[in-house]
PyMOL commands that place a pseudoatom at each C-alpha (Angstrom):
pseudoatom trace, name=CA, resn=UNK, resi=1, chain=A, elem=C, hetatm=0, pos=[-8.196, -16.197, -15.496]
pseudoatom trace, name=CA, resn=UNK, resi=2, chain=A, elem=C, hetatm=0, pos=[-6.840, -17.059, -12.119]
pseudoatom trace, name=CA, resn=UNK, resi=3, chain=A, elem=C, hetatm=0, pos=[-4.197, -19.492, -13.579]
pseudoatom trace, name=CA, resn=UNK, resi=4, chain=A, elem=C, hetatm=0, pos=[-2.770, -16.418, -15.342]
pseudoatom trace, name=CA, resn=UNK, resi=5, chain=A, elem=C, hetatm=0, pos=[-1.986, -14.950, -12.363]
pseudoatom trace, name=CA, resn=UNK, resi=6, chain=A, elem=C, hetatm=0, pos=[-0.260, -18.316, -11.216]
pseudoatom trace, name=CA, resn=UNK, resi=7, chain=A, elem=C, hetatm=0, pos=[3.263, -17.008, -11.912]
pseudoatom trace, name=CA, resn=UNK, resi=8, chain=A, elem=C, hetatm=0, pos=[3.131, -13.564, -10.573]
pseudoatom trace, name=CA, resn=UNK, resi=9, chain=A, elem=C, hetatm=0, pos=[4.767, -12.614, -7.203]
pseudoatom trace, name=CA, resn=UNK, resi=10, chain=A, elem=C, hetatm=0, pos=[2.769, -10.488, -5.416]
pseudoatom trace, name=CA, resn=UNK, resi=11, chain=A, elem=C, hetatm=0, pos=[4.810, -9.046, -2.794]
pseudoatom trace, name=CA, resn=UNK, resi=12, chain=A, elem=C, hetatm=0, pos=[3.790, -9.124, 1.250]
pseudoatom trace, name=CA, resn=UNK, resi=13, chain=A, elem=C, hetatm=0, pos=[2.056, -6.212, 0.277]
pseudoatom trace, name=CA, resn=UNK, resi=14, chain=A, elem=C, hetatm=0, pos=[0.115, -7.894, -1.922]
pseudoatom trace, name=CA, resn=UNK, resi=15, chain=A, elem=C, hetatm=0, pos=[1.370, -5.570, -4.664]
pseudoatom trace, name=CA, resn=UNK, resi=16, chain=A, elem=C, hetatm=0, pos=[3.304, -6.035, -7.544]
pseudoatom trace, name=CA, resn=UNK, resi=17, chain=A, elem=C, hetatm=0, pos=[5.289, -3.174, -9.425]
pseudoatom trace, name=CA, resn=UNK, resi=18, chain=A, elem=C, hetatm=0, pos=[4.796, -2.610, -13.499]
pseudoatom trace, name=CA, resn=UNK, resi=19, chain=A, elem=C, hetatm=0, pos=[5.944, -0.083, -16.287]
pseudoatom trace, name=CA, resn=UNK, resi=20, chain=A, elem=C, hetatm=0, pos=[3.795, 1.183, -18.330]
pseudoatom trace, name=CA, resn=UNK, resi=21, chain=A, elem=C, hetatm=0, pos=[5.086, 1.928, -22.143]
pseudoatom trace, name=CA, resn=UNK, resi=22, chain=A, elem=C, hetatm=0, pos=[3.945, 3.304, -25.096]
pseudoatom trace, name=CA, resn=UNK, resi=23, chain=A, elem=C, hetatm=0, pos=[4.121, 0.307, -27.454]
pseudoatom trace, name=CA, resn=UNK, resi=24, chain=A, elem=C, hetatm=0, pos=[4.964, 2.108, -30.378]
pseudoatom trace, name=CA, resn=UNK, resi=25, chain=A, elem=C, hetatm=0, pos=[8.252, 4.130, -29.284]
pseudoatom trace, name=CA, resn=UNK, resi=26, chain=A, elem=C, hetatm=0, pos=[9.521, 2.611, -25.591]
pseudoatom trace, name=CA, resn=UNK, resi=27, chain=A, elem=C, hetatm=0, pos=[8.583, 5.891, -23.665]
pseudoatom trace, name=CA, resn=UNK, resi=28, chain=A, elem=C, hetatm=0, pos=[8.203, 4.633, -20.082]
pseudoatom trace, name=CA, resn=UNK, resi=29, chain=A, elem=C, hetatm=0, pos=[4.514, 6.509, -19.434]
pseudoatom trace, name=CA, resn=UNK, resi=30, chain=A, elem=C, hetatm=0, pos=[3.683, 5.166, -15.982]
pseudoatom trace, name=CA, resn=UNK, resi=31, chain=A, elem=C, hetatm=0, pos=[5.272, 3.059, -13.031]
pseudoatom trace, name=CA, resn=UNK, resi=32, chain=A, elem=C, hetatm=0, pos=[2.051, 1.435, -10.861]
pseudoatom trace, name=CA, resn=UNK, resi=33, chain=A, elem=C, hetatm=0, pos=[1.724, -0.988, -8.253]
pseudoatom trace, name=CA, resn=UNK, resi=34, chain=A, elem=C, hetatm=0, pos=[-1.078, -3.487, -9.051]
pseudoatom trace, name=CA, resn=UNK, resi=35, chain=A, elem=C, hetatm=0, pos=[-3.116, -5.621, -6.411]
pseudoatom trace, name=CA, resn=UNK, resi=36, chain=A, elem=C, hetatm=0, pos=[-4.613, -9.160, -7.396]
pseudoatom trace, name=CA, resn=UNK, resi=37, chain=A, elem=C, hetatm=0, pos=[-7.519, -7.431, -8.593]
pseudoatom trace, name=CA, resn=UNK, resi=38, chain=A, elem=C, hetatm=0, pos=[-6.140, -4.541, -10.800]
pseudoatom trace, name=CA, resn=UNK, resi=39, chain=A, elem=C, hetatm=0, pos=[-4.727, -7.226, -12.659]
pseudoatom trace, name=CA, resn=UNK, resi=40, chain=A, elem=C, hetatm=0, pos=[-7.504, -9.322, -12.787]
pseudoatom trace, name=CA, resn=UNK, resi=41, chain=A, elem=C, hetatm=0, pos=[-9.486, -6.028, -14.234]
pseudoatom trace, name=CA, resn=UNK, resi=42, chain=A, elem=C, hetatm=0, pos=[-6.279, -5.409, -16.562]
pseudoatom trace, name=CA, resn=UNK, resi=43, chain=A, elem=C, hetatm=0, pos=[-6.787, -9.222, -17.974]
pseudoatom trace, name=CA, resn=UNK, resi=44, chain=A, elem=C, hetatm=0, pos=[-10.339, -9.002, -18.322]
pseudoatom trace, name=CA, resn=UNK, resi=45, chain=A, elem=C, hetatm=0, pos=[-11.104, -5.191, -19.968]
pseudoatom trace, name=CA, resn=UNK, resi=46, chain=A, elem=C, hetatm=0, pos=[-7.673, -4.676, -21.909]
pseudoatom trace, name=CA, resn=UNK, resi=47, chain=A, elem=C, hetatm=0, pos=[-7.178, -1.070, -20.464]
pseudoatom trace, name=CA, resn=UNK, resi=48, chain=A, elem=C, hetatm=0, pos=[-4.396, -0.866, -17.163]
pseudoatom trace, name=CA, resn=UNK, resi=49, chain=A, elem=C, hetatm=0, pos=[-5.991, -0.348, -13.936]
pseudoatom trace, name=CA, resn=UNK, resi=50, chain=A, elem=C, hetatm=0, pos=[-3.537, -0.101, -10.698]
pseudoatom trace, name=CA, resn=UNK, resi=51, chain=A, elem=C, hetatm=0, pos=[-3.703, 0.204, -6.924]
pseudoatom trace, name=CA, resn=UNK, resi=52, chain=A, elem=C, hetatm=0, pos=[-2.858, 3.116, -4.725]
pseudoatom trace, name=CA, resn=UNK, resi=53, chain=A, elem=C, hetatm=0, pos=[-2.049, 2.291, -1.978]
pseudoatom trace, name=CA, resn=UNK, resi=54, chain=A, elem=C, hetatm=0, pos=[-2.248, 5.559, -0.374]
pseudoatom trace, name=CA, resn=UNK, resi=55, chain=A, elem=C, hetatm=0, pos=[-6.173, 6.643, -0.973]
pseudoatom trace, name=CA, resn=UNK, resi=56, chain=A, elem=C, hetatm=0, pos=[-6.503, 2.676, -0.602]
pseudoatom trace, name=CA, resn=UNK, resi=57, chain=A, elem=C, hetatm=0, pos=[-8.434, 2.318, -4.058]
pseudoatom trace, name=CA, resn=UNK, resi=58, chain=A, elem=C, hetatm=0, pos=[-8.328, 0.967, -7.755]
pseudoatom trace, name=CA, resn=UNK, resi=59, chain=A, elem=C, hetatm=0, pos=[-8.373, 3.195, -10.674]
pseudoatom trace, name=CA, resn=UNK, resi=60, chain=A, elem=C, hetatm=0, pos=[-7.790, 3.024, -14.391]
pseudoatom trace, name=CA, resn=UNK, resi=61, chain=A, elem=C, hetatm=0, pos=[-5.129, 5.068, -15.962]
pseudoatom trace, name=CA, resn=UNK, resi=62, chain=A, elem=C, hetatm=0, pos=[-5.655, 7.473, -18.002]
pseudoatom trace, name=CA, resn=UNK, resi=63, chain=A, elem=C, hetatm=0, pos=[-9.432, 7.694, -17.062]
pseudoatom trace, name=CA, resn=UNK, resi=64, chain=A, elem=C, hetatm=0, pos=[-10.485, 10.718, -15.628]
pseudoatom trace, name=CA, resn=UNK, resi=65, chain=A, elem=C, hetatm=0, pos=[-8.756, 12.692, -17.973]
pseudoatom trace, name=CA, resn=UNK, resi=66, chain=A, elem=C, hetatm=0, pos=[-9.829, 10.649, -21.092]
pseudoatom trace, name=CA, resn=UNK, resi=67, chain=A, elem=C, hetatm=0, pos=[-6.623, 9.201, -22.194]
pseudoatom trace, name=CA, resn=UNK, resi=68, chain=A, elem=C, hetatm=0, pos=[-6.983, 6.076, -21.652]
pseudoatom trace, name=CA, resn=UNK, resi=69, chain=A, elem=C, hetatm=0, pos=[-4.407, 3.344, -23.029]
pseudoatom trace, name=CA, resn=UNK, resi=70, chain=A, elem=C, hetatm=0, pos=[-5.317, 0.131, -24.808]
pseudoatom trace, name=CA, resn=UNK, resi=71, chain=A, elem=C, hetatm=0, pos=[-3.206, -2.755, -24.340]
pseudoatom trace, name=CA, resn=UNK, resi=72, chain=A, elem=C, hetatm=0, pos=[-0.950, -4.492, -26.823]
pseudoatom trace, name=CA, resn=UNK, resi=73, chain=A, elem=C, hetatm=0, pos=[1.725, -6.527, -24.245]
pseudoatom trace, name=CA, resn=UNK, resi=74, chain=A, elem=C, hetatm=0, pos=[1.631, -7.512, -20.690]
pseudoatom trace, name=CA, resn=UNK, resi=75, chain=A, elem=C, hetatm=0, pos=[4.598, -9.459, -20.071]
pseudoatom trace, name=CA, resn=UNK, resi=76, chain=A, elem=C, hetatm=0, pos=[6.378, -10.802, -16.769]
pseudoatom trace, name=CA, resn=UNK, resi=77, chain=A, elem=C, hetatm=0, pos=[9.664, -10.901, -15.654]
pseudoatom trace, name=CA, resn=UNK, resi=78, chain=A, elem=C, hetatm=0, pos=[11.554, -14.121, -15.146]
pseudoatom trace, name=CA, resn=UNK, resi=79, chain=A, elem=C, hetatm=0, pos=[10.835, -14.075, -11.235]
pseudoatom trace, name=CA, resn=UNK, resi=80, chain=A, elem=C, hetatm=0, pos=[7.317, -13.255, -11.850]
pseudoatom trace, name=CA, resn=UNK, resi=81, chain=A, elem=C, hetatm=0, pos=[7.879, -9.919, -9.405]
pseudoatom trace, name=CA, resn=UNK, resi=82, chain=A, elem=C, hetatm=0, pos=[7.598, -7.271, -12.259]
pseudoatom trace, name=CA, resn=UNK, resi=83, chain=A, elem=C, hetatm=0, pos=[5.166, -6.772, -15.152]
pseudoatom trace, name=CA, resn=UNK, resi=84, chain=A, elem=C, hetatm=0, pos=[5.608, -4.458, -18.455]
pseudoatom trace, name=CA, resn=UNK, resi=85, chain=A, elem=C, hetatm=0, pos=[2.643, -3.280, -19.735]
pseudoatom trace, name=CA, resn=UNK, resi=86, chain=A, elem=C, hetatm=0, pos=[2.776, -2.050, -23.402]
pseudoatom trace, name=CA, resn=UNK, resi=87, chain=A, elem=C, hetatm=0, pos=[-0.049, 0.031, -24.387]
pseudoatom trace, name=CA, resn=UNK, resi=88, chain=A, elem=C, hetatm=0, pos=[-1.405, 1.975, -27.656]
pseudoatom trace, name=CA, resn=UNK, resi=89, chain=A, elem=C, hetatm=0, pos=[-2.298, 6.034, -26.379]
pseudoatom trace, name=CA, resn=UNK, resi=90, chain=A, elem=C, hetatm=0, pos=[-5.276, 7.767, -27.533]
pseudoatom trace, name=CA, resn=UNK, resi=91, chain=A, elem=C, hetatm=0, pos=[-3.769, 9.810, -30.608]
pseudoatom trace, name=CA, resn=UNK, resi=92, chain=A, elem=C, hetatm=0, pos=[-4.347, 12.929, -28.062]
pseudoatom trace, name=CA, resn=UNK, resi=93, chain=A, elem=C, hetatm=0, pos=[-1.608, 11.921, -25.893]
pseudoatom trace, name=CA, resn=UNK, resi=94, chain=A, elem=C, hetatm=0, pos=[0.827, 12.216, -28.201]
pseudoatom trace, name=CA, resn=UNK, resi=95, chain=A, elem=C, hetatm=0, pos=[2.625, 15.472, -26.886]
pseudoatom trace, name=CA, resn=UNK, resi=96, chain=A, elem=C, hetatm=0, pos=[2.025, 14.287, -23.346]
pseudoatom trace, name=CA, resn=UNK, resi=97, chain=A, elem=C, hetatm=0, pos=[5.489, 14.421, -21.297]
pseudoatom trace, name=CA, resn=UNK, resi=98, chain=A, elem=C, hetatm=0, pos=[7.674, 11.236, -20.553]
pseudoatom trace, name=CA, resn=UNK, resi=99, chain=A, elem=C, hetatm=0, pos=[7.362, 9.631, -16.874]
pseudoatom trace, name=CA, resn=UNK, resi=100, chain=A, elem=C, hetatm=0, pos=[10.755, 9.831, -16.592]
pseudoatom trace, name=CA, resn=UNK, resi=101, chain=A, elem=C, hetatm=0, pos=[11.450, 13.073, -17.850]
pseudoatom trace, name=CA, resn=UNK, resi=102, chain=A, elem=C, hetatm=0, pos=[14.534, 15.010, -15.721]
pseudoatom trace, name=CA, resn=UNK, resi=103, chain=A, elem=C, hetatm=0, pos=[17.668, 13.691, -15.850]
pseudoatom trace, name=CA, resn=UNK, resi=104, chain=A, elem=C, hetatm=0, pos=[19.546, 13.466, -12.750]
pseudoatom trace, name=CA, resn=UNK, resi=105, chain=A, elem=C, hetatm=0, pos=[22.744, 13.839, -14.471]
pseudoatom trace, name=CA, resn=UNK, resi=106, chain=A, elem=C, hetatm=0, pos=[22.557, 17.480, -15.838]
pseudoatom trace, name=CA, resn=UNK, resi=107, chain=A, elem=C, hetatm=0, pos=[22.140, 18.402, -19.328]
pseudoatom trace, name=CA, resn=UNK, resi=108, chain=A, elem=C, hetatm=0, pos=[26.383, 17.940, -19.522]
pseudoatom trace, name=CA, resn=UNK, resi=109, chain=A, elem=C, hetatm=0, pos=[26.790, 14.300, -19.867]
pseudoatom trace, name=CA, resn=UNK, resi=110, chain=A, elem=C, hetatm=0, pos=[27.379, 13.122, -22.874]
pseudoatom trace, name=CA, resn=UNK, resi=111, chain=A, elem=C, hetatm=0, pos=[25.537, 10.470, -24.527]
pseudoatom trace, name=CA, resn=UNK, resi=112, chain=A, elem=C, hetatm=0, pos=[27.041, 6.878, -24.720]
pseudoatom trace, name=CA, resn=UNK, resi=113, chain=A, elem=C, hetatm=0, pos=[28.833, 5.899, -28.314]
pseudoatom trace, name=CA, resn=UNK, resi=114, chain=A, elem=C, hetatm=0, pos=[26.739, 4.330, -30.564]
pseudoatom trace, name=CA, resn=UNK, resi=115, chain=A, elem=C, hetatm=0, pos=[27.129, 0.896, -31.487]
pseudoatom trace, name=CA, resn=UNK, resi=116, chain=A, elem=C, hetatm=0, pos=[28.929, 1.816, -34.581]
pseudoatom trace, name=CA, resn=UNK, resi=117, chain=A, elem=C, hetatm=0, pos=[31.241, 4.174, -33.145]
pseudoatom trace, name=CA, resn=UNK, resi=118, chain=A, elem=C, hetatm=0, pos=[32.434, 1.748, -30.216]
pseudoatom trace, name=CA, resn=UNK, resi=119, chain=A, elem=C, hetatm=0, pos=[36.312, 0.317, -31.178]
pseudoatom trace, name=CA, resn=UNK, resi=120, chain=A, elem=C, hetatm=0, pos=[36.634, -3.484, -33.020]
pseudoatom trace, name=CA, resn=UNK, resi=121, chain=A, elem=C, hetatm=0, pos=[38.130, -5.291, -30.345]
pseudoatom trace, name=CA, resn=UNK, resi=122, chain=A, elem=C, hetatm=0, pos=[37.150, -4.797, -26.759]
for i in range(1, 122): cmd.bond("trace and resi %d" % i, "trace and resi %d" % (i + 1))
show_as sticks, trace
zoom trace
């Protein structure tokens, strides 16, 4: 197990940041910070546990509300300082609201072209 972790950057802090998303659609559902041993507990049980580093403790998400996430992905990024953690929800999260929810840009921006509407040549 330890020569999974091999490749990951853990920072000074001994932390390492990772999104958590809902497998089936892309909604970004959590950002955590994981420790060697949230990850370690991640590997070994196939639910997401993180760190806080606030009230200095581990916990797994979704857990003391009963929503807890199965994993389908963890992947790394190319430096090994970032995971992404894809997950299947308990059908009774389904309504529950996006982790990025407000838009800082007002309701007033307009949404990007699509890829069909964007001109020939560029």
């Amino acid at each position: 197990m330890d020569d999974q972790l091999a490749d990951i950057r853990f920072g000074p802090d001994g932390l390492v940041l990772a999104v958590v998303q809902d497998a089936s659609d892309g909604t970004v559902l959590a950002l955590i910070e994981m420790n060697r041993e949230a990850l370690l507990l991640t590997l070994q049980t196939g639910m997401t546990h993180a760190w806080n580093p606030s009230q200095q403790m581990l916990y797994k998400l979704g857990e003391p509300v009963g929503q807890e996430q199965q994993i389908v992905n963890l992947k790394r990024s190319d430096d090994g300082d970032k995971l992404l953690i894809q997950v299947h929800r308990a059908p009774d999260t389904a309504g529950q609201r996006p982790y990025f929810a407000k838009s800082l840009l007002g309701a007033k921006r307009a949404e990007p072209p699509s890829v069909t509407e964007m001109p020939a040549a560029l």
